[in-house]
C-alpha positions in Angstrom: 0.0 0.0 0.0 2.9 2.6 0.9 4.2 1.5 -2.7 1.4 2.4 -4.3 1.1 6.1 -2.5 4.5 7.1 -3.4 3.4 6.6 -7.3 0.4 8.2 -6.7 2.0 11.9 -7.0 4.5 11.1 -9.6 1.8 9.4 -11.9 -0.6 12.4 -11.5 1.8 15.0 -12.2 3.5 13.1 -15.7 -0.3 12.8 -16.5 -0.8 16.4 -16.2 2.2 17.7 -17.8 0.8 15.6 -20.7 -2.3 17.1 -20.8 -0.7 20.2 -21.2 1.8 19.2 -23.9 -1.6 18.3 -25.6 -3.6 21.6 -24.7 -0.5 23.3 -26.2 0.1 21.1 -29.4 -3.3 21.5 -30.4 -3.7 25.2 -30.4 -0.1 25.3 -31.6 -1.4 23.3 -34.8 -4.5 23.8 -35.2 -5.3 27.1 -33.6 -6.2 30.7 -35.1 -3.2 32.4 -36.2 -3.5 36.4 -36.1 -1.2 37.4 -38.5 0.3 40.8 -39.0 0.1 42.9 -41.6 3.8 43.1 -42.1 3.9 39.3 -42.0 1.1 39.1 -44.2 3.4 41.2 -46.3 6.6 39.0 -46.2 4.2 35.7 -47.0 2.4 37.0 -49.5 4.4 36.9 -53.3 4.8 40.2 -55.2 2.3 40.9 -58.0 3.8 40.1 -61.8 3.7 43.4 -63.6 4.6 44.0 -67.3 4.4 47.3 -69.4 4.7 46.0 -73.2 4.3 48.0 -76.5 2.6 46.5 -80.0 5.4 48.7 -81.4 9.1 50.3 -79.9 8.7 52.1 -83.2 5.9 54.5 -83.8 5.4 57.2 -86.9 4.6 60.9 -85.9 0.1 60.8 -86.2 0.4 57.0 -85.8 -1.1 55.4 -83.1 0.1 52.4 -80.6 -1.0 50.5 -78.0 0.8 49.6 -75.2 -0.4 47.4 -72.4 0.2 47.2 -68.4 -0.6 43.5 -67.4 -0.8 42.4 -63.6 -0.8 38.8 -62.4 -2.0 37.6 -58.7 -0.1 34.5 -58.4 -2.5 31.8 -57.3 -1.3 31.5 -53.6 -2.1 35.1 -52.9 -5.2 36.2 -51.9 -7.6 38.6 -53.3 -5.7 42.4 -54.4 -6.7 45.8 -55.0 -5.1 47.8 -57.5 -4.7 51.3 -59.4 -3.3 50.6 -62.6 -1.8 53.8 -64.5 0.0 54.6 -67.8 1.4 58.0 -68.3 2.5 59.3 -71.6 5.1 61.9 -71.6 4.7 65.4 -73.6 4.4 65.0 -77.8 2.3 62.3 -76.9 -1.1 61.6 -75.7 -3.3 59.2 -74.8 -6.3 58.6 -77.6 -8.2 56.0 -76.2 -8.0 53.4 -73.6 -10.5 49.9 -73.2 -12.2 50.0 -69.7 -9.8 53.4 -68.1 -10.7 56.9 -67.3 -8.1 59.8 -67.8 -7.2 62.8 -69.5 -4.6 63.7 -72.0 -1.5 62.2 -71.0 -2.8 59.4 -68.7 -5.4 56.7 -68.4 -6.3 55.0 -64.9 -8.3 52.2 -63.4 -9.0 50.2 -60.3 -9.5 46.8 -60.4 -9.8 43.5 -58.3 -7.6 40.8 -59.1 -8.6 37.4 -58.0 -5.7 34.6 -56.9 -4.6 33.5 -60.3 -6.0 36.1 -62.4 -4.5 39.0 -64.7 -6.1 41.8 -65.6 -4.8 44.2 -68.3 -5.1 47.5 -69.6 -4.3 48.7 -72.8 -4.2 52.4 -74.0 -4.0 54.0 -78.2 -1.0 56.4 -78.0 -0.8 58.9 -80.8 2.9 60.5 -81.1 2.7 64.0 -82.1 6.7 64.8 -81.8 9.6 62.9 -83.3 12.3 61.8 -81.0 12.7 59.3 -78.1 10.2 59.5 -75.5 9.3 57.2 -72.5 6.4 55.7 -71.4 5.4 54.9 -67.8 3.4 52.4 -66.2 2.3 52.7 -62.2 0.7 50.1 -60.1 -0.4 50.3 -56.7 -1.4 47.3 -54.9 -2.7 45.9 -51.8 -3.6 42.6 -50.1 -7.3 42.0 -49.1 -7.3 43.2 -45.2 -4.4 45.1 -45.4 -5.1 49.1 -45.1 -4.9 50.7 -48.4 -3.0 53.5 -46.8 0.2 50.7 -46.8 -0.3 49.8 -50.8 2.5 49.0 -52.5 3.8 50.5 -55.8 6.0 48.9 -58.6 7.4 51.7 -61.5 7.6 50.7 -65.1 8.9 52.8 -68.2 9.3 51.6 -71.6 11.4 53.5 -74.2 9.9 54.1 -77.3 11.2 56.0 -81.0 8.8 58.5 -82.4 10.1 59.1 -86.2 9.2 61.3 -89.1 7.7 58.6 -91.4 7.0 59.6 -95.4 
């Protein structure tokens, strides 16, 4: 009988410890994880971005479309996004599918879906010979991050305006 007391203590406190080590492993596993927005940041992949001309080479009066493409690779989660060309002066823009914008720039906002792209493309009309670049701007941000903390990648393309006959 004395035998048995002297386990008695021993054997209840390994089986609580255990009990613990299991309380903890399964919150550790398969608990809620709060994650910050700057780790949210650092896990999340960068949006793909390209600014790409039809043409580098462009007659003055002749038109060309260029085209800003964004890609939400599929382990990311929903963005937001502003995407902007800009055309510098002895150009403008002359029509644009689905933007809003005045002379020298068209804009939109869009949602882009994990695995999605979405696109813009803009007519340019050169008015001036000589070499001119053209800009592309987008800003991004993760759904439930603050738009405030968007993110902004900076493209510019070179292009040659010439006097064509």
């Amino acid at each position: 009988m004395s035998a048995r007391r002297g386990l008695t203590v021993p054997v209840l406190l390994l089986g609580l410890a255990l009990l613990v080590l299991a309380a903890f492993s399964f919150f550790y596993f398969f608990g809620h994880h709060q994650m910050s927005v700057e780790e949210k940041a650092k896990a999340y992949k960068a949006l793909e971005v390209q600014l790409r001309p039809i043409k580098t080479k462009v007659c003055v009066n002749e038109s060309a479309i260029y085209e800003l493409t964004a890609v939400n690779p599929v382990f990311n989660p929903r963005v937001y996004a502003q995407i902007t060309i800009m055309v510098p002066p002895g150009m403008v823009v002359y029509a644009g599918q689905g933007v809003k914008g005045g002379s020298g720039l068209a804009t939109t906002s869009v949602v882009i879906e994990p695995g999605e792209a979405k696109t813009i493309r803009v007519r340019i009309v050169a008015l001036e010979p000589g070499q001119r670049i053209v800009s592309g701007t987008l800003y991004y941000w993760f759904e439930g991050e603050d738009k405030k903390d968007a993110r902004a990648i900076n493209l510019d393309f070179p292009v040659s305006v010439l006097r064509c006959k």
